[in-house]
Every structure is written in C-alpha cells, then in structure tokens.
N, C-alpha and C positions, 0 to 999 in steps of 0.2 A: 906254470899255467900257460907259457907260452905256447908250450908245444902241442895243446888243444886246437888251434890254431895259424893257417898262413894267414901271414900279413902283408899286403899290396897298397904301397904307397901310390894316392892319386896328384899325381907333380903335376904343378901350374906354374903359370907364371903370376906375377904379383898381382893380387887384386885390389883396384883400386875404389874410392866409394862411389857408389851406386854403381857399380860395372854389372850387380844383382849374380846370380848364381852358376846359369847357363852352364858359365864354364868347368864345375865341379861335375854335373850331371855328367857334359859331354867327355868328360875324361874319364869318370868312371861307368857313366851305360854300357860302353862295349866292352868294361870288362868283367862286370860283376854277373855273378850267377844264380839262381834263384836260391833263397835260402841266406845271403849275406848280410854280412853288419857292415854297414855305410857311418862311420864314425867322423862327424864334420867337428873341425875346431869352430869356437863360436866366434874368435876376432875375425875369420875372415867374414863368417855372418856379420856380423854388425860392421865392416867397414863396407860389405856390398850393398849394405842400408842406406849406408850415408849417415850412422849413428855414429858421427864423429866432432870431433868437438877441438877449439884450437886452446890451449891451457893458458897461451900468452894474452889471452883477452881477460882474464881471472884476475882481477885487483884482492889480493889476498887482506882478507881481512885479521883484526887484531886474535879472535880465535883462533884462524888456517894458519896463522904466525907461529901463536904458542903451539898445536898441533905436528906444526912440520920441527918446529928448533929446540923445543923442549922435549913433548912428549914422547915423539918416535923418536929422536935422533937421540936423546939422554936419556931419557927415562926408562924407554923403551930397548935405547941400544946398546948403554952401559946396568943398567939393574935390572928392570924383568923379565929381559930375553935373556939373557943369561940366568936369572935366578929359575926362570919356568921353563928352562931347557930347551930355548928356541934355537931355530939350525945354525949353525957358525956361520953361512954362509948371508944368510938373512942379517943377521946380527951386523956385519961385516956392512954389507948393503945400507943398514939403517944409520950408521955411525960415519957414511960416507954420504950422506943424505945434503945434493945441493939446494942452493937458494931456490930454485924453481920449483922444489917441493912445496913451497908456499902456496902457490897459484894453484898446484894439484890438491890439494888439500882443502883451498878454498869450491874449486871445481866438485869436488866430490861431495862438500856440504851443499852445496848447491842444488845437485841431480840428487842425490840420496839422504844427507841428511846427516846429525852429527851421530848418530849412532854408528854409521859404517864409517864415519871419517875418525873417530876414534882409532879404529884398527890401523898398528902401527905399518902397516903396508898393504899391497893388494886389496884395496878399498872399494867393495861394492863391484868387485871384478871390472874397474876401470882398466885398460889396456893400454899401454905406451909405446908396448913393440910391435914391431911391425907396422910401423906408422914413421913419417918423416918427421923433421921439427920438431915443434911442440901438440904434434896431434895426436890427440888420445879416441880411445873408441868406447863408449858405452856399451853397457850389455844387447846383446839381441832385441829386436823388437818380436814380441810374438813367436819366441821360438820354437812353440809348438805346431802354430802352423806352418813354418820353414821346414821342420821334420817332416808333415805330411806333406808338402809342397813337392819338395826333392823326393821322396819315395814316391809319388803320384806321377810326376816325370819320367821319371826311368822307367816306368811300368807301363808308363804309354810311349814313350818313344822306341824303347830297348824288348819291351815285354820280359822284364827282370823283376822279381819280388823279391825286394830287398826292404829292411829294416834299419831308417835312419836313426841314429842317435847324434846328438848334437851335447859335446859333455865343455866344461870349464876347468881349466885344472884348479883353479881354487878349491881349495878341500873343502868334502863333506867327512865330518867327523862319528864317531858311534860311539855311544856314552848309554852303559847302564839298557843296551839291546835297541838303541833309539839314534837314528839319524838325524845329524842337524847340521846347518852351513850358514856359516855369515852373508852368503849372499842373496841380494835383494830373491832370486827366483829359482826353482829346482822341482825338477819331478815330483809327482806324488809320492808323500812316503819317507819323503825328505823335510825335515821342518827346515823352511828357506825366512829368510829376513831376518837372522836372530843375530846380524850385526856384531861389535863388540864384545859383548857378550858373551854368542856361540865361539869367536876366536877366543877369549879366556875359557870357556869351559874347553876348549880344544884342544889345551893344554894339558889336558888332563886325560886326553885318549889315545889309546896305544891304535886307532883303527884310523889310517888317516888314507883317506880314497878321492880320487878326479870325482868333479861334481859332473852328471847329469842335468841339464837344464829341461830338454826333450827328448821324446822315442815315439817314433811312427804309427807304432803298433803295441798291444799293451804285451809286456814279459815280466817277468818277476822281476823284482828289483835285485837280488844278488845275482843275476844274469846279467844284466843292465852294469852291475857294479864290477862286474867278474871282463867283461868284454871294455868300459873303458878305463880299467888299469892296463889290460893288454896293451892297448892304445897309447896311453900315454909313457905306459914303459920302452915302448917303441918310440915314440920322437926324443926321447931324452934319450937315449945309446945311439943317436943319432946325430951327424954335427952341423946337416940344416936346421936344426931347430932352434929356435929365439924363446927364450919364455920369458926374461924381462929384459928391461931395457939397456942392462948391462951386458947381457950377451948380445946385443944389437951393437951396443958401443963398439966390444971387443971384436967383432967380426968385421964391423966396416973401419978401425982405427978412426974412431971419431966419435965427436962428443955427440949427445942426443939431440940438438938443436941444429948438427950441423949436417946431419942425415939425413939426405935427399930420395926422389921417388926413385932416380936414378939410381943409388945405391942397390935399394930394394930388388929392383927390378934387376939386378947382376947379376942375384942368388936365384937357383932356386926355391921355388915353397911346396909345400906339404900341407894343404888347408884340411885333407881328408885320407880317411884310410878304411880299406877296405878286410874287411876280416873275417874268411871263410874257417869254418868248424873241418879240422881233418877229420 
C-alpha cells in the first residue's frame, strides 16, 4: 500500500503544552500540495492543549490498586493475554507493570471511568510518552475542530487544499463488517466508547487498524483507514518514534519519572506527516 504513496515527515522540535499548533502548519504549509493528506498524531494535539495531567497527584485508590497489581499485571499478564493471544510484547510490558501504575489507573477512572480502566493497558488513549515525569496527556479536545482548524490555516496562509486527519494508534477493530474502538471518541462509522468490552471483542478480530479521531473533509472511511495505516506503518520502521513509555525509557536510558523536557527536546519529533497519492 505504501507505494500508492510518498510520504514526507513534518520534523519539529518538542511541543510543549499550550505552545497550540502554529508550528505543524508552518512546517508543513510550504511544503504540501493541493490534494494531500496532513496526518497529525493526536499526543501532540492534546499536549498543545494543555490536556495534560501530572499522575503523581492520583492517591490511588483500593480499586486502581486491584486494577494496576492484579488485574493487568496477573490476570491479565500471566492468563488472558496469553490465553486471547495478546502481542508478547504487551504481555511482556504488563508483567513488568511498576507501582506508579496505581495512580495511572486511579487517573484514568477518574477522566473516563471504570469501563476504560479495566483495559489492561492503553486506557482511554491516556498518553505517557512524549511527556516528562509523571505527565500524561488526555485525548484531544474537540478534535474535529483542530482538523478543520489546521486545514483552514494552510489554505489561508499557503493557499494549499489539504485534508487533515488527526488518527490515534490505539485500535479500531472490525468484527462481523463493523467498526468498533475502546476509545472514548472516533470518526463517524466507527462505534467509539465501547471501552473493555470493544478490547475483549478485539480479541477476536483479525482487522486491527490506527484509529481516526477526525478528518477535515468528508472521504470514505476505507480511504481514511487505508491513508492512516500508511502512517502509522511509517513511524513504527522509523527509530524517532516513541509509542509508549518504554520506548521513551529505552531511548533516553532512564526511568519514566526521571525524564525531563530537556531529554525530549534532544530528539527529534515527528507530530505529522504528509502523504501525497503518486
């Protein structure tokens, strides 16, 4: 599928919260061309929000307890990921699950509720990477209008007609011709907030896809699904890319708490990408 496709990395430097967008527009206005797909990751949205949240403030309660030490880390790490064929790599990730997990756990019932804090990882698309300490980032606010926001910018400033998408990598799953995603919010078309739940039925579907949250303009949704796996299969063959908080560890040699902006800011990022149809 790639080869329907170039793909042009838009390279920032670290965005910090509320720094807002600007700087995605002005790096990709003068290069995109009428006709492209503007594919924004949605952590840097919501940390230019300021939908950020510090996890050390979360006095974990006697449920976040059980959640973070039983359910995911045993239940979850030693019997049903392995019985329901979850990735080694996740498996691996949950069975290595520290104390802090508590307070994330508690945080997450908190913003969303226990239905999405049940899922034994990637909870309500809360984000850990790309963040210092113990700061995590919520989902977008309004992501729909950030998609028309950033394609109304570059078409007044650049005179470029481009098509933003704004996707999540958390999966959106297809079960039985029907689209569903654990997370609280997702395109039309996509059954979104189905929580714990949509992750157990998810287990059960051979179609596992980057979620869309928003798009600019309306396009079929296997268009939409077809352009952010391009996407996403591009930052993963790529070794700027952090997708959780253990490849953040392993990049800067150090634990998560002890990860500073200064870190961050040593690396390159990659918040968007640009993806013209050959």
């Amino acid at each position: 599928m790639d080869d329907k496709y170039r793909v042009i990395p838009v390279r920032t430097g670290y965005i910090r919260p509320n720094d807002g967008l600007d700087v995605i527009i002005d790096k990709a206005g003068p290069v995109v061309e009428d006709g492209d797909y503007l594919v924004v990751s949605e952590t840097p949205v919501a940390i230019s929000q300021g939908r950020v949240i510090d996890e050390s403030d979360y006095e974990p309660s006697f449920l976040a307890f059980f959640l973070a030490d039983i359910w995911s880390k045993y239940i979850w790490g030693y019997l049903l990921g392995p019985l329901l064929g979850v990735k080694k790599r996740t498996i691996k990730n949950l069975r290595r699950l520290p104390k802090e997990a508590r307070a994330h756990k508690e945080a997450v019932l908190r913003h969303y509720g226990v239905k999405h804090a049940l899922k034994p990882g990637s909870e309500a698309g809360i984000d850990l990477s790309n963040l210092p300490g113990t700061l995590a980032a919520l989902l977008p606010e309004d992501p729909q209008g950030v998609s028309e926001y950033i394609a109304e910018n570059i078409q007044k400033s650049y005179n470029r007609d481009v098509t933003v998408i704004i996707i999540d990598t958390d999966a959106t799953y297809k079960l039985m011709g029907r689209y569903f995603t654990p997370l609280p919010c997702a395109i039309d078309g996509i059954k979104s907030d189905t929580g714990f739940l949509g992750y157990l039925l998810g287990r059960f579907s051979d179609n596992i896809l980057p979620t869309p949250l928003a798009v600019s303009k309306k396009m079929s949704i296997d268009k939409i699904f077809e352009i952010a796996k391009v996407a996403e299969d591009y930052h993963k063959n790529h070794t700027e890319y952090i997708e959780t908080v253990y490849d953040m560890e392993d990049i800067f040699k150090e634990k998560r708490d002890r990860i500073t902006i200064r870190n961050l800011e040593s690396v390159e990022h990659v918040p968007a990408l640009i993806l013209r149809e050959i």
